[in-house]
C-alpha positions as CSV (number, residue, x, y, z in Angstrom):
1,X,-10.9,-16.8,3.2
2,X,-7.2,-14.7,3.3
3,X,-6.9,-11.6,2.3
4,X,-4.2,-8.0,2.0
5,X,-4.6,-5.4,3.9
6,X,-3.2,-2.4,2.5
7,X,-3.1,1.1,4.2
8,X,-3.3,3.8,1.2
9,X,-2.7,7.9,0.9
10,X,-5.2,9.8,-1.2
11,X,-4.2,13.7,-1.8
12,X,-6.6,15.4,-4.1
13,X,-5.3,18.6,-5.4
14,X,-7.9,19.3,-7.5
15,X,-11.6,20.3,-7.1
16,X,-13.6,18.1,-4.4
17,X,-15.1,15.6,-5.9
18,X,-18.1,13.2,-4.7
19,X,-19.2,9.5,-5.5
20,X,-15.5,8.7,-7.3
21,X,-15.5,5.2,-8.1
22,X,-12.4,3.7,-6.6
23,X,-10.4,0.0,-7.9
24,X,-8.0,-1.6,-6.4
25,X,-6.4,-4.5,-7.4
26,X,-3.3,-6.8,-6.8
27,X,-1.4,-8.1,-10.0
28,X,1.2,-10.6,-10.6
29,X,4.2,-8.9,-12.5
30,X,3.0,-10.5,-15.5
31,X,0.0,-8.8,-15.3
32,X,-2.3,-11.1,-14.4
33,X,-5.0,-9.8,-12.2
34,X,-5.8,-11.6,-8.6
35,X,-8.0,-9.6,-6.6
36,X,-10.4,-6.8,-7.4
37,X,-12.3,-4.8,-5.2
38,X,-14.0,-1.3,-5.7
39,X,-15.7,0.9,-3.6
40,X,-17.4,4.8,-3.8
41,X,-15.5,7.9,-1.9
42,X,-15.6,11.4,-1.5
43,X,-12.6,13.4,-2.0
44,X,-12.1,16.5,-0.3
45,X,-9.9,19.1,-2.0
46,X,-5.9,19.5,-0.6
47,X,-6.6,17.0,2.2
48,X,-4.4,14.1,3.2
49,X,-6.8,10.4,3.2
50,X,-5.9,7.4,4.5
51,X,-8.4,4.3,3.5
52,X,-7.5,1.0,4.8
53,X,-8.4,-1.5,2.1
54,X,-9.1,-5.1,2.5
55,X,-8.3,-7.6,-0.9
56,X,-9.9,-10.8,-0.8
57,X,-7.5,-12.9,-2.1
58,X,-5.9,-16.7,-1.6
59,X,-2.6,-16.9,-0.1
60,X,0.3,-15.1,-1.8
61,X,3.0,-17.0,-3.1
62,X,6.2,-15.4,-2.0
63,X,7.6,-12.7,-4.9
64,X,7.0,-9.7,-5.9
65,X,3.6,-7.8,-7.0
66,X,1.8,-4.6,-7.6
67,X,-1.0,-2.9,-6.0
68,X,-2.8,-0.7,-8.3
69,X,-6.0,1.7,-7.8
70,X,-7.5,3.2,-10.2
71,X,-9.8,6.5,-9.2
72,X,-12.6,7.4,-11.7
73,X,-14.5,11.0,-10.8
74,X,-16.9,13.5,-13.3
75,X,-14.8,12.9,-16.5
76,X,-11.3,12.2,-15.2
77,X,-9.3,9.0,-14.0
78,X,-6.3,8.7,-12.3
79,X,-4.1,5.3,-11.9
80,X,-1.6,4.7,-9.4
81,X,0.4,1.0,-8.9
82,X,3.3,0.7,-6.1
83,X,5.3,-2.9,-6.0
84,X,5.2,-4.7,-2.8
85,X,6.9,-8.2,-2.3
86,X,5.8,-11.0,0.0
87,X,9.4,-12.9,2.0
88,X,9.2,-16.0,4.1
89,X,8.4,-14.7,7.8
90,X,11.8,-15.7,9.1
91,X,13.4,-13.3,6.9
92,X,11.0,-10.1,7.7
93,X,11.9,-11.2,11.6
94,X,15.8,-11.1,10.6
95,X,15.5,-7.9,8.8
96,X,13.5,-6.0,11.4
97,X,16.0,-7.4,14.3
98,X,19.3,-6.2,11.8
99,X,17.6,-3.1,11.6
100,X,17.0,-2.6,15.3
101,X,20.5,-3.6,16.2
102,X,21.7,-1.1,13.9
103,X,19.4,1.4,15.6
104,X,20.5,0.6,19.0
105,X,24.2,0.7,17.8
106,X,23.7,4.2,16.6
107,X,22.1,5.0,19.8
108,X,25.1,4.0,21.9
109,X,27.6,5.9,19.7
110,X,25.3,9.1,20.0
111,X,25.4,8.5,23.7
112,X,29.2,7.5,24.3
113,X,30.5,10.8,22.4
114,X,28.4,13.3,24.6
């Protein structure tokens, strides 16, 4: 069984808060739902979280889709969604390669004007 692996930033400003009910999910941008997972957290107050979460879920099709979370805690909820977008592998490779090139470009100038 596939699955998403997403890595995810949680900053409570607020009160700490205990046993907060936490759903994720990933949609299609027609709002269909395709995985839903949930699990219970504690969050500390004005400290930085980083939860690693796992989504069971078939084999993307390539395109575009949004990870949402949902955080329910003593009477509030809060919702977050960011967009993600799943490209053929050769494509991620050619990016990642431009954008080393272009890194080891602007090296060489740095170097060559000193």
């Amino acid at each position: 069984k596939g699955g998403q692996q997403f890595l995810v930033s949680v900053y409570n400003e607020k009160e700490a808060f205990n046993n907060v009910s936490l759903q994720y999910w990933i949609e299609d941008l027609k709002g269909k739902t395709i995985s839903l997972e949930a699990i219970t957290i504690s969050l500390p107050k004005k400290e930085q979280q980083f939860f690693s979460l796992l989504l069971a879920s078939p084999s993307l099709a390539l395109g575009r889709y949004l990870l949402k979370a949902e955080a329910i805690m003593a009477n509030e909820k809060d919702i977050s969604e960011a967009e993600f977008e799943i490209v053929p592998v050769e494509d991620y490779r050619t990016k990642v390669l431009e954008e080393l090139d272009n890194g080891l470009l602007e090296l060489i100038r740095e170097i060559a004007f000193r």
